[in-house]
N, C-alpha and C positions, 0 to 999 in steps of 0.2 A: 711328929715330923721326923722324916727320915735324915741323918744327920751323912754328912757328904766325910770321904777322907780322901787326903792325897795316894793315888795309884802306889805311889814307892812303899810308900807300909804295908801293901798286900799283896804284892808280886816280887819276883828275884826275875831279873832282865837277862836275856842270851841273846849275845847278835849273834852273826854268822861270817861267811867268806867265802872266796871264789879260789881254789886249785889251781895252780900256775898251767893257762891252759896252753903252753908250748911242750908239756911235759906228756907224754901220750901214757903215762903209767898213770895217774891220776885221773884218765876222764872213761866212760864206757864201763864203768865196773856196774854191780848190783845194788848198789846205794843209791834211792832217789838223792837227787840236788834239787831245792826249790828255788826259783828266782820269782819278781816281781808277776813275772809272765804266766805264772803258774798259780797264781790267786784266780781263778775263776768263777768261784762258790763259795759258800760259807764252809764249805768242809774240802778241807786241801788231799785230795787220795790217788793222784797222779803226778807226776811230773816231763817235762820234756828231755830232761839233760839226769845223765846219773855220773857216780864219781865211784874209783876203790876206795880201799880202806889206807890204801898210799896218799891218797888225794888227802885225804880226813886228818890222817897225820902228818901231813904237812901244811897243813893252813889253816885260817883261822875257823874256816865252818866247825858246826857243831852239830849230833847227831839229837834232834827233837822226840821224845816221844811221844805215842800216841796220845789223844787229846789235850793236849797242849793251843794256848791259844796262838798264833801269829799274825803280829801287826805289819805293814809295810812304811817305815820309816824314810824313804828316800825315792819319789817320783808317786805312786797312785798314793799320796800320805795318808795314813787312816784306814784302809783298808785290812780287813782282817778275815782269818777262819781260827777252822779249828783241825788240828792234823788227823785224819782218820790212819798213818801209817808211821812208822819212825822214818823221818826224814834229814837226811841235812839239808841246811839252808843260807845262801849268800847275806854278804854286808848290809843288804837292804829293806834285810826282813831282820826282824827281833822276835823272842822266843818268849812268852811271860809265863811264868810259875806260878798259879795261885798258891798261896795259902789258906790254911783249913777257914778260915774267915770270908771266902771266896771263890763261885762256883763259878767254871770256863765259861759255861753256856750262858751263861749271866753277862759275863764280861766280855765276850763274844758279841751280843746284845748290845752292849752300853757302848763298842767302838762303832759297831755300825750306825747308832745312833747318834753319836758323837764326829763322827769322819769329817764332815765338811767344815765344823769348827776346829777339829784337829790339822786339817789341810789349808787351811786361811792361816797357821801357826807356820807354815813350811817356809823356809828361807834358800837361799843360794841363787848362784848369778845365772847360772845354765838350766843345771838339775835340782830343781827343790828338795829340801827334806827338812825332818828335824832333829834334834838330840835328844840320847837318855832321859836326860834332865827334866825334857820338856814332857814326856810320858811320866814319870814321877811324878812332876808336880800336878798332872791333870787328875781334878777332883771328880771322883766317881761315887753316887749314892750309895750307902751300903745299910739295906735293909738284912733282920736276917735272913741266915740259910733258908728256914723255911719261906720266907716273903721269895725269898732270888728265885728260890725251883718255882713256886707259883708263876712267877714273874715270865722265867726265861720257858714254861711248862705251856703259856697262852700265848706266846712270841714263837713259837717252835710248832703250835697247832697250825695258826694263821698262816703263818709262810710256808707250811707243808699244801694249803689251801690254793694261794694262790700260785704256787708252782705246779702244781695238779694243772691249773688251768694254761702255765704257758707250756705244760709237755704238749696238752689238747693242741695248741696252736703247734706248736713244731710238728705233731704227727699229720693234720689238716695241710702242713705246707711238703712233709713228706708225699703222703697221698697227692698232690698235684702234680710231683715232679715225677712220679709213679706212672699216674695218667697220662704226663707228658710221651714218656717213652711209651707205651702203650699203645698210643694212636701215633705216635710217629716214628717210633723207633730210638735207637741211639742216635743221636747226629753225629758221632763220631765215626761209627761204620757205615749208618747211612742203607739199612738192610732194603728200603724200598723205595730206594733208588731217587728220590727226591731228585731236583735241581738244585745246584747250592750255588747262589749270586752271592754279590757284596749288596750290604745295607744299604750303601748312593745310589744302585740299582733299581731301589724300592721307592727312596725320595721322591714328594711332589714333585711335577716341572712348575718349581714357585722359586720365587726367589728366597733365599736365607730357610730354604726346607734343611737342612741340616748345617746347623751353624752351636757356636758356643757363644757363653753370656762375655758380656765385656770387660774389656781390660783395666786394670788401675785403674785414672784418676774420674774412667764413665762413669761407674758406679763406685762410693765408697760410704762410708759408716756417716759421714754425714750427709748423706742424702736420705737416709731412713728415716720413715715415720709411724706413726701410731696404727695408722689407716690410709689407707688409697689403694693402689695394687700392689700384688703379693709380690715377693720376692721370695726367691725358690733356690732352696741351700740342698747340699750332699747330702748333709743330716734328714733330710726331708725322704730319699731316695731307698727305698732296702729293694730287694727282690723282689718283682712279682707288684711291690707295695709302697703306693703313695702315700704317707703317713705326715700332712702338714705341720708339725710342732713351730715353726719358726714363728712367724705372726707379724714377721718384717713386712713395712710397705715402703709404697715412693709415690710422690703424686704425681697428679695430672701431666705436670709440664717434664718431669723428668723419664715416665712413662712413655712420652711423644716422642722425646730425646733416643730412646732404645726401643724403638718399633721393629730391630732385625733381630732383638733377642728375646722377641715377646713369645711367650709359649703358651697355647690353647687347649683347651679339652680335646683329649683323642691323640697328642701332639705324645713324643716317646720321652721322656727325661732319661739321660744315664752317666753316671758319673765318673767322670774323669782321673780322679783323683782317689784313693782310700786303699782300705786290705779284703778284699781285692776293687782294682778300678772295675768302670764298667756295668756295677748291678742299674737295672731297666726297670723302668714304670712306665706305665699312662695317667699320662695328666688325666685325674679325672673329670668329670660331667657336673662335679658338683664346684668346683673352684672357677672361678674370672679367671680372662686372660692374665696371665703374669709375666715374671721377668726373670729369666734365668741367671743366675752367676757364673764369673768364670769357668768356677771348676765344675760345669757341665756344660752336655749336651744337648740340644733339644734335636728333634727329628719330625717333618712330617711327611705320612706317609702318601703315596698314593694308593687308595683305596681301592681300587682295580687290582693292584696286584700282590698287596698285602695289607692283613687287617691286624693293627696294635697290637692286641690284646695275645697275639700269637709272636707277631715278632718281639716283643719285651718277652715273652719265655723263648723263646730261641737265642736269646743275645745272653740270658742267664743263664743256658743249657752247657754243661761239661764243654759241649765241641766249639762254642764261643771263648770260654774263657783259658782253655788251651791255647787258643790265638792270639787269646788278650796277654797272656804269659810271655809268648814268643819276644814280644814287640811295648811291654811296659818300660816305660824308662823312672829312672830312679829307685834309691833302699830306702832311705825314709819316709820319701811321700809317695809312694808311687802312681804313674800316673800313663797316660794315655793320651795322644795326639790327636786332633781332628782327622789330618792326613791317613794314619791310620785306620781309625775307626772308618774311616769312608769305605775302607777296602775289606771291612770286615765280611766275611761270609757267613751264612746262612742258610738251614734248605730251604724250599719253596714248594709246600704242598698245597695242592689244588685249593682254591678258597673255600669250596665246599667242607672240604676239613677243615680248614681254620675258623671257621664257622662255627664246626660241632666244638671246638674247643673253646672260643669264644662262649658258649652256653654255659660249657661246664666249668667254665672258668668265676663266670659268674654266681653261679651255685656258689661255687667255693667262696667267692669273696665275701658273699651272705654269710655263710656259716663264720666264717675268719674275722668279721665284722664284730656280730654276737660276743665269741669269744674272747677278741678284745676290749669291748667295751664290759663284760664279765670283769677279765683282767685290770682295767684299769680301777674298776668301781672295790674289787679285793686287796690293789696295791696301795690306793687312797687308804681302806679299813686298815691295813697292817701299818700303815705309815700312824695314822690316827694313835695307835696300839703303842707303837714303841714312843711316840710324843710323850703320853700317858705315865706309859712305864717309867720312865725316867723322870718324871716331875710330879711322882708321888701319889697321882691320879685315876691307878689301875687297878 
């Protein structure tokens, strides 16, 4: 049985710090700075923000080097990589030193496995985190060196595996937006000359063809249930793609109650709220009418003069969301008006294009389909893998 020890006997802890940023001799120099915002992968090899060497000497950051592990201790808590660069790093990251008893890529491994019980540990009234303390005393299996490199050697296969398979999916979603300009052009120049109306232009003459879900106390968390009709969150909304995760419903009578925010197959979802507001779907063909949330839009089209599947890529195209820029209100949640969105413009190529798009569009979502559920079935397998790993059963 692999015998557990507390983290502080195998690691030496480094926080970090932020450069007095009123001070302009401290920021812009050659030295990455990493913040919370700069965790994006398992391997940290960029960042947004750099500092001099005036900065360094004057605060408390610390310069990290190459593969080094770092945790995020205050706000995404538990989250980790590993540095592919010397970095410095802010108050909210911590720096951990193996010892010869202790390989990164191991332990790298065992935070990402560990994060969410690490992030249930996070305390504070605003901003969660935790203390030194509480990574010290966090027990971590410690098989040997040789067992860890096996270990962290079938964890570093797998998820080279299934990341193969999301570049597939981001190059499949490049290629679409490829073809988009192809058969239409830029919609910012506009090279063939399209018509460009506003979205209410396009709207059913129906009533509530382009409305949002309801306010406060219409819909609220207790009115969800198990089963009945869907209800239709942000989280549900990417680009291009209706991806249902929520599983919320509402019954019968409360469903009756919101008949002006019911959304249909064919019907446009787009989100209000997020970074950035605005990404566009089509409710698909395979979901019941549902019920939209506040923080969206639904839209139905008139089909005479514009088909879905063409206007949700035109509302996610560069020359939409420049408009969507213009006219967002808010920095932390930002967000997007009904009023506005009404006035949003568009171009308008003959249906017969949006047609051929519509085809091809289809294609795509076959292939994008496949690949996802690829994805899902390899993210399950590595999930399975690090279970394993860590409770002695790999």
């Amino acid at each position: 049985m692999v015998t557990s020890v507390s983290l502080g006997e195998l690691v030496t802890i480094r926080g970090g710090g932020t450069p007095d940023r009123q001070n302009p001799d401290y920021w812009d120099g050659n030295i990455p700075w990493a913040s919370v915002k700069d965790l994006k992968d398992i391997w940290l090899e960029n960042t947004q923000e750099f500092i001099t060497e005036k900065g360094v000497k004057n605060s408390a950051t610390n310069i990290i080097p190459i593969g080094t592990v770092v945790v995020v201790t205050r706000m995404a808590v538990g989250k980790a990589c590993i540095t592919k660069m010397p970095v410095a790093i802010n108050q909210d990251l911590k720096a951990l030193f193996c010892s010869a008893k202790l390989l990164p890529q191991y332990l790298l491994w065992f935070f990402i496995w560990t994060s969410e019980k690490l992030g249930a540990q996070a305390s504070g009234a605003t901003v969660k985190g935790i203390k030194i303390d509480a990574l010290n005393k966090l027990k971590i299996p410690l098989p040997s060196l040789e067992e860890q490199r096996r270990i962290a050697n079938i964890l570093n296969k797998a998820d080279a595996v299934r990341r193969k398979r999301q570049q597939a999916i981001a190059l499949t979603e490049e290629l679409l937006r490829s073809a988009f300009l192809e058969m239409f052009g830029d919609p910012v120049t506009n090279p063939k000359g399209w018509e460009v109306i506003s979205i209410e232009s396009v709207a059913a003459p129906t009533k509530n063809a382009l409305a949002i879900g309801p306010f406060g106390s219409s819909l609220k968390v207790d009115d969800y249930r198990k089963s009945g009709h869907p209800v239709i969150f942000v989280r549900d909304i990417q680009e291009n793609r209706f991806n249902w995760n929520s599983e919320v419903f509402i019954d019968d009578k409360k469903f009756q109650e919101l008949q002006s925010h019911h959304v249909r197959p064919k019907d446009i979802v787009a989100t209000k709220m997020g970074l950035p507001p605005c990404k566009a779907a089509v409710y698909p063909d395979s979901m019941p009418i549902g019920v939209v949330t506040a923080d969206i839009i639904k839209i139905t089209l008139d089909w005479n003069k514009m088909i879905p599947i063409y206007a949700a890529a035109a509302i996610n195209s560069d020359f939409c969301k420049r408009q969507v820029a213009s006219f967002t209100e808010g920095i932390t949640r930002p967000k997007v008006t009904l009023r506005d969105f009404r006035q949003l413009q568009i171009p308008c190529p003959p249906l017969s294009y949006q047609k051929q798009w519509e085809e091809l569009f289809y294609q795509y979502q076959k292939t994008s389909t496949n690949l996802l559920k690829d994805f899902k079935t390899l993210n399950n397998l590595f999930n399975s893998l690090l279970q394993r790993a860590f409770q002695g059963n790999l």
